[in-house]
C-alpha positions as CSV (number, residue, x, y, z in Angstrom):
1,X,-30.0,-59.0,30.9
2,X,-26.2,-58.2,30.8
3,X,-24.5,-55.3,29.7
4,X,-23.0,-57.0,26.6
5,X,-26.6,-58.4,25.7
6,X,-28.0,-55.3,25.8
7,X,-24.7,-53.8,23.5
8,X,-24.7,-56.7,21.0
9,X,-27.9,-55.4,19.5
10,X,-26.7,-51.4,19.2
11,X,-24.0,-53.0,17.6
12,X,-25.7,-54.7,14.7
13,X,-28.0,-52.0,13.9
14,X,-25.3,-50.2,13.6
15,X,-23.1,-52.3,11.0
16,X,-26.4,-52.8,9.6
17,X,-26.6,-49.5,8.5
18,X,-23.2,-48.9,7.4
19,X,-22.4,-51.7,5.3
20,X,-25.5,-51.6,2.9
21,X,-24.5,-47.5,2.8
22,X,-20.8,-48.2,2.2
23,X,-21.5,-50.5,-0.3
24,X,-23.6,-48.0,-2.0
25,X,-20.9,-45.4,-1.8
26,X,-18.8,-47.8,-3.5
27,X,-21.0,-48.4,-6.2
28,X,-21.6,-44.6,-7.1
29,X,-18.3,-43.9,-6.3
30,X,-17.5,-46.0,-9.3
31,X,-19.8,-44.1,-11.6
32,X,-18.8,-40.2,-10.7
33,X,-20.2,-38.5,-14.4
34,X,-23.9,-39.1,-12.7
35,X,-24.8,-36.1,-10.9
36,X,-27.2,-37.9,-9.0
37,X,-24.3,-40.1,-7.8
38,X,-22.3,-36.9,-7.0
39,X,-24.9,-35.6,-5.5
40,X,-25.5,-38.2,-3.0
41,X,-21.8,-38.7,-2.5
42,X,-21.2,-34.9,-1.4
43,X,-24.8,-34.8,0.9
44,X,-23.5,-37.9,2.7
45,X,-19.8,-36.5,3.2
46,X,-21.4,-33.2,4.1
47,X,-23.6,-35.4,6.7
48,X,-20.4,-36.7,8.2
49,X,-18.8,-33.3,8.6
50,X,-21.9,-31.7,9.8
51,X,-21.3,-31.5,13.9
52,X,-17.5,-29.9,12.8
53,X,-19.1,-27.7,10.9
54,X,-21.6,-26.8,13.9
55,X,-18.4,-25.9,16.1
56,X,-16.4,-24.2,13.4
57,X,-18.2,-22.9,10.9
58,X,-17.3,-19.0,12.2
59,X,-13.6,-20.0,11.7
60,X,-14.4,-21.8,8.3
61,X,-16.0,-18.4,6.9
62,X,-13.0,-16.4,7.7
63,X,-11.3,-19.3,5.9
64,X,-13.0,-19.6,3.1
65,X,-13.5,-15.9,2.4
66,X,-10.6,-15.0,0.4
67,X,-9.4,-18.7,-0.3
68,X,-9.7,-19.7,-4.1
69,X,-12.2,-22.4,-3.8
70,X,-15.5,-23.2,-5.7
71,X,-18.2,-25.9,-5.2
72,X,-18.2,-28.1,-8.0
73,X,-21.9,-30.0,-6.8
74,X,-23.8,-26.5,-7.3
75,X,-25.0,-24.8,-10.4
76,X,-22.3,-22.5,-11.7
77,X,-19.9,-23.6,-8.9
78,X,-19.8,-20.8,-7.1
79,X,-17.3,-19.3,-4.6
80,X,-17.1,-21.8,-1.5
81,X,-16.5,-18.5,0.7
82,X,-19.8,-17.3,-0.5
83,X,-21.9,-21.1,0.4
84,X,-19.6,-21.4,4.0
85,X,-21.2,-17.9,4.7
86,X,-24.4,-18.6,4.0
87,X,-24.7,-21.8,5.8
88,X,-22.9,-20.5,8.7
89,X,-25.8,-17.1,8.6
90,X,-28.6,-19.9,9.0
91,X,-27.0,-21.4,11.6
92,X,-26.6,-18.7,13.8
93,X,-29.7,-17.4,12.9
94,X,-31.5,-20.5,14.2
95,X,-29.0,-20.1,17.5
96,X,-30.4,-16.9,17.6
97,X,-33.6,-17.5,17.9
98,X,-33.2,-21.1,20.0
99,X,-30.6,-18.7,22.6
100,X,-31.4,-15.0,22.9
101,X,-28.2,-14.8,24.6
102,X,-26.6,-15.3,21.5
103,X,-27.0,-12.1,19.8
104,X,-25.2,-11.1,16.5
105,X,-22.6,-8.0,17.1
106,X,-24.8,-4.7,17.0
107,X,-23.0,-2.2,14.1
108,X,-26.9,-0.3,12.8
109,X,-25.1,1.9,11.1
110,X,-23.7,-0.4,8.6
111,X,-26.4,-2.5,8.8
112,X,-28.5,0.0,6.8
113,X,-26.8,0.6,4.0
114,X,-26.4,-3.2,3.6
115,X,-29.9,-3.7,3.8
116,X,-30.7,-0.8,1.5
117,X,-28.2,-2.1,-1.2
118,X,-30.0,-5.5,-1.5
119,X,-33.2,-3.8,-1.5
120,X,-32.1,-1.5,-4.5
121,X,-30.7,-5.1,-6.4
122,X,-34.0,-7.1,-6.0
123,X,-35.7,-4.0,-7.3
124,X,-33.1,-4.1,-9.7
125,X,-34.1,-7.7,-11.1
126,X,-37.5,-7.9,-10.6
127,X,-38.1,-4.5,-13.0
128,X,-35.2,-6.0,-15.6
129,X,-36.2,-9.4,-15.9
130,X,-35.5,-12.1,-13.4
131,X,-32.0,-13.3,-12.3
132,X,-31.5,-15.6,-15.4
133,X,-28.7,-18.6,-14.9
134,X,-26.0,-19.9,-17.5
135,X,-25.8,-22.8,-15.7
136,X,-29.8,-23.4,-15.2
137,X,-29.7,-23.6,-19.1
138,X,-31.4,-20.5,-19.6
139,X,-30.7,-17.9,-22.5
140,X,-30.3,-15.1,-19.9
141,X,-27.2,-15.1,-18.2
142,X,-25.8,-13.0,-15.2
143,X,-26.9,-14.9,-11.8
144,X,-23.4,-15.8,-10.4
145,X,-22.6,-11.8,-10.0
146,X,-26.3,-11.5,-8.7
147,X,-24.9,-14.5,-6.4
148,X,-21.5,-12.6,-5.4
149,X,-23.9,-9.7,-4.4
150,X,-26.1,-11.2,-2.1
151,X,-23.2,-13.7,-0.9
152,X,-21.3,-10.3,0.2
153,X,-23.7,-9.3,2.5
154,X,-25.1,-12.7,3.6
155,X,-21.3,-13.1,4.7
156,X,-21.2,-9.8,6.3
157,X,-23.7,-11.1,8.7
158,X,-21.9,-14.3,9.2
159,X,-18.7,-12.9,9.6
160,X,-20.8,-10.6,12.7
161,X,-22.8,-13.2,14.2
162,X,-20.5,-13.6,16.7
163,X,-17.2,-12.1,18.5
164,X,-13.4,-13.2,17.5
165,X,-12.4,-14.8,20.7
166,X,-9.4,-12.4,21.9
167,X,-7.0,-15.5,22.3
168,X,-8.1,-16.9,18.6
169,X,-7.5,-13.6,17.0
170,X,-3.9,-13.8,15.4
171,X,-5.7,-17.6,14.4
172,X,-8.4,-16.1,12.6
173,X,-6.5,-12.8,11.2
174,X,-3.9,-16.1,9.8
175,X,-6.6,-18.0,8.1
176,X,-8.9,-15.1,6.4
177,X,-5.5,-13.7,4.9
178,X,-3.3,-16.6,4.3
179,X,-6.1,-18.8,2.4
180,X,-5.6,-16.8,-0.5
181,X,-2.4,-19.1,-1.0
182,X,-4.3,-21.5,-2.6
183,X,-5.1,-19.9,-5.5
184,X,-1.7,-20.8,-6.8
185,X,-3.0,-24.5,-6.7
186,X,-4.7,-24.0,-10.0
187,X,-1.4,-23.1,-11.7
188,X,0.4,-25.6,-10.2
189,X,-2.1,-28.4,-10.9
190,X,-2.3,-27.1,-15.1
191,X,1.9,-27.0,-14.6
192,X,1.8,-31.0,-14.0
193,X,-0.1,-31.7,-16.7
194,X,-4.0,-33.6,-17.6
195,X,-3.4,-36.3,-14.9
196,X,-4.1,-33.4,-12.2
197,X,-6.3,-31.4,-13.7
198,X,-9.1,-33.1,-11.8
199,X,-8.3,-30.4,-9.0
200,X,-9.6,-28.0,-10.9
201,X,-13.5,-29.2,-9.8
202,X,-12.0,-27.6,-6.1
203,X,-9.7,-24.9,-7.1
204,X,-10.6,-22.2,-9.8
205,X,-9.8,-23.1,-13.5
206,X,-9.5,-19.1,-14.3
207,X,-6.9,-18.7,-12.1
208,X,-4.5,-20.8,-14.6
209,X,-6.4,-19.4,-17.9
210,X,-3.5,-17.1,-18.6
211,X,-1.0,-19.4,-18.0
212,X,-3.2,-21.9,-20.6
213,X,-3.3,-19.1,-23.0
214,X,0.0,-17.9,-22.7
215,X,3.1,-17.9,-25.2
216,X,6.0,-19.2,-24.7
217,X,7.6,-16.0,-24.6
218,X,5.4,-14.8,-21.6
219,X,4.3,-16.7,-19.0
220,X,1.6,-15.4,-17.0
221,X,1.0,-17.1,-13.5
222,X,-2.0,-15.7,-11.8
223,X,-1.9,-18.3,-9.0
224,X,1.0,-16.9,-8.0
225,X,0.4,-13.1,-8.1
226,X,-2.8,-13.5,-5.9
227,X,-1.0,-15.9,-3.6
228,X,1.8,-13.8,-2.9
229,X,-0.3,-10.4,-2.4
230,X,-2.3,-12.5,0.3
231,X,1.1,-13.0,1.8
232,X,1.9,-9.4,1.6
233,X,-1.2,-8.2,3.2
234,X,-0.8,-11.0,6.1
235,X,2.7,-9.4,7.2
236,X,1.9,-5.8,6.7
237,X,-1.3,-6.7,9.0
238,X,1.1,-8.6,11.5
239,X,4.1,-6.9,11.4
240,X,3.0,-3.4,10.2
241,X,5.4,-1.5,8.0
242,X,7.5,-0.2,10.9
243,X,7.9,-4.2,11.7
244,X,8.8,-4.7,7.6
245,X,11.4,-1.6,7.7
246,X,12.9,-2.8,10.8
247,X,16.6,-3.2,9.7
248,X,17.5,-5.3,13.3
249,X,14.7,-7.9,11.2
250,X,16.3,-7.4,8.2
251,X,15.1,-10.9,6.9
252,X,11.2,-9.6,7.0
253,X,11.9,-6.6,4.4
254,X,14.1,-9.5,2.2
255,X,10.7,-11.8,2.4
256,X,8.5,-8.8,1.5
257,X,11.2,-7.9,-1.4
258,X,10.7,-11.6,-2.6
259,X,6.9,-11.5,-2.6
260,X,6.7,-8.3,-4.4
261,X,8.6,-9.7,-7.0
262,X,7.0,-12.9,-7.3
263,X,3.4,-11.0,-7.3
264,X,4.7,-9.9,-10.8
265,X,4.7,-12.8,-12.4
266,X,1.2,-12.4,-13.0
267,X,2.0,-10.0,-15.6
268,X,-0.8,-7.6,-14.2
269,X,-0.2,-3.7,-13.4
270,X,-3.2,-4.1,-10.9
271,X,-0.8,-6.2,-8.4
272,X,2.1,-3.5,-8.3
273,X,-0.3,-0.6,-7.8
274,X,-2.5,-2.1,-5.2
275,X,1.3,-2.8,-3.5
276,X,2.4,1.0,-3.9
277,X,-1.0,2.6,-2.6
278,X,-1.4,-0.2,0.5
279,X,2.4,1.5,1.4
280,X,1.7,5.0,0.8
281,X,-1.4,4.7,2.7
282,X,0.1,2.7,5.8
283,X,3.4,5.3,5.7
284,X,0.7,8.1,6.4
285,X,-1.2,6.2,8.8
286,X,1.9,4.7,11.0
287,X,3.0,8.3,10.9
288,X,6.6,7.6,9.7
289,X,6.9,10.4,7.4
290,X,8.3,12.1,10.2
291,X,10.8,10.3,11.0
292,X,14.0,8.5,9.5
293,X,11.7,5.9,7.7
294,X,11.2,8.5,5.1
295,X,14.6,8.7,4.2
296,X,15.1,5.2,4.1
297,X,11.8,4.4,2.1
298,X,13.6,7.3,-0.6
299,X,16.7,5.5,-0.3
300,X,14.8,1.9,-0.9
301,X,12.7,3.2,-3.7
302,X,16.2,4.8,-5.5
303,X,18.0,2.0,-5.5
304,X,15.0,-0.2,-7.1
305,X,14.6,2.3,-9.6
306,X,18.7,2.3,-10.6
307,X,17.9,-1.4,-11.0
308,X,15.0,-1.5,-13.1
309,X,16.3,1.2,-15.2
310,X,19.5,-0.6,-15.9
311,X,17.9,-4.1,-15.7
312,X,14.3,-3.8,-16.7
313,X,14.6,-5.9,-20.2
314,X,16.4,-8.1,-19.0
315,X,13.8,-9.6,-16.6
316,X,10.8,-12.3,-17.5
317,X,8.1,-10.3,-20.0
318,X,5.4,-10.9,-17.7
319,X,7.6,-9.2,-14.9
320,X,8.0,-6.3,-17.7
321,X,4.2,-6.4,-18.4
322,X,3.5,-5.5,-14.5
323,X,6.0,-2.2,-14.0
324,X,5.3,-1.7,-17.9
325,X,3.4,2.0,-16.6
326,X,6.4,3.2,-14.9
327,X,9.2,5.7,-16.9
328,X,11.7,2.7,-17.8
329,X,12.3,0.6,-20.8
330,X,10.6,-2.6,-21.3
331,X,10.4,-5.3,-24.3
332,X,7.9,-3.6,-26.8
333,X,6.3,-7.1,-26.6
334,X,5.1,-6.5,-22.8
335,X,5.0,-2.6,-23.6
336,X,2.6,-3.2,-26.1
337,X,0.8,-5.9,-24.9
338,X,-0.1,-3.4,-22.0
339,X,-0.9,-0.6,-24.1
340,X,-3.3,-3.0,-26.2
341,X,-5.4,-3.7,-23.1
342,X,-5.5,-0.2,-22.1
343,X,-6.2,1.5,-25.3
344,X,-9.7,-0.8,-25.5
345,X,-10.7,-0.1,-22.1
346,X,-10.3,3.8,-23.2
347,X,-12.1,3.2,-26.2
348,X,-14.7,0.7,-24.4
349,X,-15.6,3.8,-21.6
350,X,-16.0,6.2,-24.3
351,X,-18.9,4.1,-25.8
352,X,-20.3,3.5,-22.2
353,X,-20.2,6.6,-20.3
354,X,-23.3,7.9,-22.6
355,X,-25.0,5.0,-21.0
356,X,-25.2,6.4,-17.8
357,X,-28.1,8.7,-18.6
358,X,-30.4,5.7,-19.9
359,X,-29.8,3.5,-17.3
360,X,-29.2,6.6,-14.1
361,X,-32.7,5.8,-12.1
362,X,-33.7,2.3,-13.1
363,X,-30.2,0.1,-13.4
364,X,-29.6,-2.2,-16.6
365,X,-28.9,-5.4,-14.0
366,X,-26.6,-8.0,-14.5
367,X,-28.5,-10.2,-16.9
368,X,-27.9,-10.1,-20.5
369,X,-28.3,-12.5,-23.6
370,X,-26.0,-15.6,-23.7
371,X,-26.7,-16.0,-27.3
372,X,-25.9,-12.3,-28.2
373,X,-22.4,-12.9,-26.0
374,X,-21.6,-16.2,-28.0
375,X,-22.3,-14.8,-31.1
376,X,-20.2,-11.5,-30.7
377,X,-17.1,-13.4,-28.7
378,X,-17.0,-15.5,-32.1
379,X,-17.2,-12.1,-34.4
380,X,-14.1,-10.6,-32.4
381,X,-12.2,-13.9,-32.9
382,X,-12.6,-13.5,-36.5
383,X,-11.8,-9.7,-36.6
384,X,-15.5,-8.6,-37.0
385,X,-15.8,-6.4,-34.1
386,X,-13.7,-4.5,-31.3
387,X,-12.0,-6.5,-28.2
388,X,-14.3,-4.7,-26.3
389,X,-18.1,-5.6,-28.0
390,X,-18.3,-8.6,-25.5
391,X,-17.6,-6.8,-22.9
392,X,-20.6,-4.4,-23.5
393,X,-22.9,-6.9,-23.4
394,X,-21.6,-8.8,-20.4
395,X,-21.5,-5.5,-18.1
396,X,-17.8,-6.2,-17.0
397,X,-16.4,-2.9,-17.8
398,X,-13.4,-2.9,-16.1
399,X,-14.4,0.4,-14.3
400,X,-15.8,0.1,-10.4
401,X,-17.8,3.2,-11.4
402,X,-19.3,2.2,-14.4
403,X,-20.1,-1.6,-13.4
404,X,-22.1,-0.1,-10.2
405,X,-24.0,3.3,-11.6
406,X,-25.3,1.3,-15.2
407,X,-26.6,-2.0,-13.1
408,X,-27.7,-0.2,-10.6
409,X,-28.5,3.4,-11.1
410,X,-27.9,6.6,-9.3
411,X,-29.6,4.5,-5.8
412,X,-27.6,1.4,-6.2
413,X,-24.6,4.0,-6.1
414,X,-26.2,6.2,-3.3
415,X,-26.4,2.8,-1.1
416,X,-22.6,1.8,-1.8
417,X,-21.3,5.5,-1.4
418,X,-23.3,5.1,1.8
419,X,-21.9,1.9,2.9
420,X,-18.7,3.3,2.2
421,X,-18.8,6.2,4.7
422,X,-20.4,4.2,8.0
423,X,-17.2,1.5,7.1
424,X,-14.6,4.0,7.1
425,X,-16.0,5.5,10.4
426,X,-16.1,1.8,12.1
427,X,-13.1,1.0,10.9
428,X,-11.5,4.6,11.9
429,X,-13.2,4.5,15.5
430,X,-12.5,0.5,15.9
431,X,-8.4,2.0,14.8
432,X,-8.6,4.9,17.6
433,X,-10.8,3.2,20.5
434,X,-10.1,-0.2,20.0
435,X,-8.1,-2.8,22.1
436,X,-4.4,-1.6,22.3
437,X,-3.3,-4.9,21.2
438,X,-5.4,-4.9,18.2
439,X,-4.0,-1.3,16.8
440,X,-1.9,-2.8,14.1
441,X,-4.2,-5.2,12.9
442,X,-7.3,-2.7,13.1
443,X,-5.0,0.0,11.1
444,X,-4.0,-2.2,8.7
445,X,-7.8,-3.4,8.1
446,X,-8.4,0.7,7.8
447,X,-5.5,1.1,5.1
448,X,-6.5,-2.1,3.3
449,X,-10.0,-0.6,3.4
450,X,-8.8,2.9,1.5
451,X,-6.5,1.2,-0.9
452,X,-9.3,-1.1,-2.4
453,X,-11.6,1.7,-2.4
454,X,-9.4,4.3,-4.5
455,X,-8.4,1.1,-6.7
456,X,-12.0,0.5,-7.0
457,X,-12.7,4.1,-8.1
458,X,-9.4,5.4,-9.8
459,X,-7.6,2.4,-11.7
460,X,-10.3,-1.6,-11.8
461,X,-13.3,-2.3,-10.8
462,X,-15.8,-5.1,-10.8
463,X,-18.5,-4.6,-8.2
464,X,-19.7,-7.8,-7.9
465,X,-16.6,-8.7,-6.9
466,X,-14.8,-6.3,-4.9
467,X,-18.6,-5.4,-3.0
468,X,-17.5,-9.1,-1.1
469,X,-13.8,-7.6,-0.2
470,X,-15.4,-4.2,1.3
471,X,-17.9,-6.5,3.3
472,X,-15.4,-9.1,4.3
473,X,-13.2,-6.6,5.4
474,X,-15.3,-4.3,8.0
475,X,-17.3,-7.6,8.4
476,X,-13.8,-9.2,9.8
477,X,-13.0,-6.0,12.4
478,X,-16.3,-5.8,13.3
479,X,-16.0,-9.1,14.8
480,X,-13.0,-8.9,16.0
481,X,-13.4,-5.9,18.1
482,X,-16.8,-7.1,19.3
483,X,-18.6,-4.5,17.2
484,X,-17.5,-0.8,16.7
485,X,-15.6,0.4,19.3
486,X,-16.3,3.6,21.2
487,X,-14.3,6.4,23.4
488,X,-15.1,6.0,27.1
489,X,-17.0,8.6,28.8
490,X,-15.2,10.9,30.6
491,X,-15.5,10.1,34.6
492,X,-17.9,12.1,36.2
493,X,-16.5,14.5,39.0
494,X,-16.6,13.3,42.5
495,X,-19.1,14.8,44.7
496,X,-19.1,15.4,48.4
497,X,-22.7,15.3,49.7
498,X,-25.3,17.0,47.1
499,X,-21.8,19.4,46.0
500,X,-18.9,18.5,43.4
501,X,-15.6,17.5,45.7
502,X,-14.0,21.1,44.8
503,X,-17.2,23.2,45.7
504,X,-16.7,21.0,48.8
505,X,-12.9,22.1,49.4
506,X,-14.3,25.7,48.2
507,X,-16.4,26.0,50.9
C-alpha cells in the first residue's frame, strides 16, 4: 500500500470529526441564552487551548492574578486569576507526582501559616453553617469570599510550584503588574454604550458601577484609577524611585505625575494614600533621605501643594473627592460627599466593635441571609434604616481588622498575624540575600508588601480580598528567587595538615 493510501484514510476520519462538530458549534452558537450551549461551547474552546495551557499556565497565573477578569461559564463568575491558579495547582501537582524532579519551591515557614489559616476557615464553616451560594440559588449567601480565600492560597501554591526563569523575569514581573490595565475595559465598554456591554460577561461590571451611578456633576472612573496604580506600581518596581527622581530621565517622573493624576479620577481617597505610603516607604528603604533626594522630594511636594491650594476647586469633583482629606479647599459637593461615607463607616464600627467579644473564639463566617440583605438594602433606599445596616449583615465592614477577627475569631487572626511575620522575613531576606540583579524588584515587592499591610490595618480593609494580594505578592518573589534566599556561610579556614593555615605559619 502507498503512502497516500495509507494518508487518505487519517484524513477522512479526521474531517469526519470536525465537520459534524463544527456544525454543532454553529448551531449552539446561534442559541447562546442556553447554558447548556454555553457550556459546551467554552469546554470545547477550553479543549482547543488545553496543550497552551499545559506550557504556559505558570505565566498565565502571574497574568491573570491582578488582571480584572471573571469567568462568566461558572457560578458567581468568579475571579479568572483565582480558576487560572487553581487549574494550574492541579497541574503541577499531577507533574509532581508523575516527575519527582519537579518539586514545588520549598518556603515551610510560610507554608504553615497558610495551611493553618484554611484550617481555621473550614472550621469556620462547618461550625456556622455550610458555605451557602447566591448564585447556587440558595438563601444563604457568602461563598464567593469563602472562594477568594481558598483561591488565595490555592494561588500561592501555584504561583510556587515552580521557579521564574532568570531570563523570563522582567516578562513575568511585566505581566503580574501590568494586567491590571484592563480593568479600565469595563469603563470604557459602559462609555460606548449598550452595543458593547456584552464585554462585561469577561471584564468586571463593578468596575464601571460608579461611573453607571454617577451624576453628571462627578464622574467617577474606577477603571481608570486601578489601571493607572497598576502602572505606578510596574515603574516603581522597574525603575525604583531613584530611577523615577532621576532628573537626566526627566520624562519618567512626567509619566509618574500623569498617572497619579489620572488614578484620581476614581474619586477614591484609598488611591492617593496607597500612592503616598508606597513613597514614603520606598524613600526609607532606597535610603535617599540622606541624600539630595530629600530636598528635592520637599521641593516636589511644595510646589504640588501651592497648586492645589490655589487650584484645587477648580479641578474635576471626582479629582477633589480623592485629595478631599488633605488641608485645602474643595467643592463642598466632593467635601461632603467624602465626609458622608466616612461619618457611616464611624458610626458603622461603633456598632461593630461590641461584636468582637461574641464572635472572638468561634468566628461569625462569611455567610449571611440573602433575604435579610434584600429586604434591609430596600429599607435604606426608602430612608428606613442607616447606609450602614446592609453592611452589617453582609460582613464587609470596611475595616481589615474587623472583617478578619468577627469571621474568623481571635485564631483566624492569630494565623494571618502569623502569615504576616514569616512574609515580611522572606521577603526581607529574599531583599538582602537575593540575586543582585533582582534588588529593585525584590525591594519593591518588600515595600508593596508594608504599604498594603498598614492600608489593610490603619485606613480599608476587606480580607477576602486583600488575603489574595498578601499571597500573590510573597507568592510572586518566592518564585522568582527560587524560594527564600539565604546568606552564604562563611568559608571555612584553610587548614595545613590536621592544623588551621595560621597555626601552620605559627609553628
Amino acid at each position: 500500500m502507498s503512502s497516500s493510501d495509507s494518508v487518505l484514510p487519517r484524513t477522512l476520519l479526521i474531517f469526519g470529526m470536525c465537520v459534524p462538530l463544527a456544525l454543532l458549534l454553529g448551531y449552539l452558537l446561534a442559541t447562546p441564552t442556553d447554558t447548556t450551549s454555553v457550556l459546551f461551547v467554552g469546554a470545547v474552546f477550553l479543549s482547543l487551548l488545553l496543550p497552551i495551557f499545559l506550557l504556559w499556565h505558570h505565566l498565565m497565573v502571574a497574568f491573570c492574578w491582578n488582571a480584572a477578569l471573571v469567568v462568566f461559564l461558572l457560578p458567581g463568575q468568579p475571579s479568572l486569576g483565582v480558576v487560572v491558579a487553581a487549574a494550574s495547582f492541579f497541574l503541577a501537582f499531577i507533574n509532581h507526582i508523575m516527575r519527582r524532579d519537579r518539586r514545588f519551591l520549598s518556603a515551610p515557614s510560610l507554608t504553615r501559616p497558610l495551611l493553618f489559616v484554611a484550617v481555621i476557615v473550614i472550621i469556620t464553616i462547618t461550625l456556622t453553617g455550610g458555605i451557602g451560594g447566591r448564585a447556587l440559588g440558595t438563601e444563604a449567601w457568602g461563598a464567593k469570599r469563602y472562594l477568594g480565600l481558598f483561591g488565595a492560597v490555592v494561588g500561592y501554591f501555584a504561583l510556587t510550584s515552580q521557579r521564574i526563569p532568570r531570563h523570563q523575569a522582567n516578562l513575568f514581573t511585566a505581566l503580574f503588574f501590568l494586567s491590571g490595565i484592563t480593568a479600565i475595559l469595563s469603563d470604557l465598554a459602559y462609555a460606548a454604550g449598550p452595543s458593547f456591554y456584552f464585554l462585561f460577561a469577561v471584564f468586571p461590571s463593578e468596575m464601571a458601577y460608579l461611573q453607571a451611578v454617577s451624576q453628571s456633576s462627578m464622574v467617577r472612573i474606577t477603571g481608570m484609577a486601578f489601571a493607572a496604580g497598576s502602572v505606578i506600581y510596574y515603574m516603581l518596581l522597574r525603575f525604583g524611585l531613584r530611577g523615577v527622581l532621576d532628573l537626566s530621565k526627566i520624562w519618567r517622573l512626567v509619566i509618574f505625575t500623569l498617572l497619579v493624576g489620572s488614578s484620581m479620577f476614581g474619586g477614591y481617597r484609598s488611591s492617593v494614600i496607597l500612592i503616598l505610603i508606597l513613597t514614603l516607604t520606598l524613600f526609607f528603604l532606597e535610603g535617599l533621605y540622606r541624600q539630595y533626594y530629600l530636598i528635592f522630594l520637599v521641593g516636589f511636594v511644595l510646589l504640588t501643594g501651592v497648586f492645589l491650594w490655589g487650584f484645587a476647586d477648580r479641578l474635576p469633583l471626582s479629582v477633589q473627592r480623592s485629595i478631599s482629606f488633605l488641608p485645602i479647599d474643595v467643592n463642598p459637593v466632593a467635601k461632603n460627599d467624602a465626609l458622608g461615607s466616612l461619618e457611616w463607616r464611624l458610626d458603622m464600627w461603633k456598632i461593630v466593635v461590641k461584636d468582637v467579644p461574641q464572635y472572638l473564639f468561634l468566628g461569625k463566617g462569611y455567610t449571611f441571609s440573602g433575604t435579610d440583605f434584600f429586604l434591609t438594602e430596600e429599607a435604606v433606599k426608602r430612608g428606613m434604616y442607616q447606609a450602614y445596616e446592609s453592611t452589617l449583615i453582609s460582613g464587609n465592614y470596611h475595616s481589615g481588622f474587623l472583617t478578619l477577627i468577627i469571621p474568623f475569631g481571635i485564631f483566624g487572626t492569630l494565623g494571618f498575624v502569623w502569615f504576616c511575620w514569616a512574609a515580611l522575613k522572606a521577603l526581607m531576606r529574599n531583599y538582602q540575600y537575593g540575586d543582585p540583579e533582582l534588588q529593585t524588584t525584590n525591594r519593591f515587592l518588600l515595600g508593596y508588601f508594608i504599604t498594603r499591610l498598614i492600608f489593610f490595618l490603619v485606613f480599608y480593609g476587606q480580607f477576602d480580598m486583600d488575603f489574595m494580594i498578601f499571597t500573590g505578592i510573597v507568592g510572586f518573589s518566592v518564585s522568582l528567587n527560587g524560594g527564600i534566599c539565604q546568606p552564604e556561610p562563611a568559608p571555612a579556614p584553610m587548614t595545613y595538615g590536621v592544623r588551621s593555615l595560621p597555626q601552620a605559619q605559627a609553628a
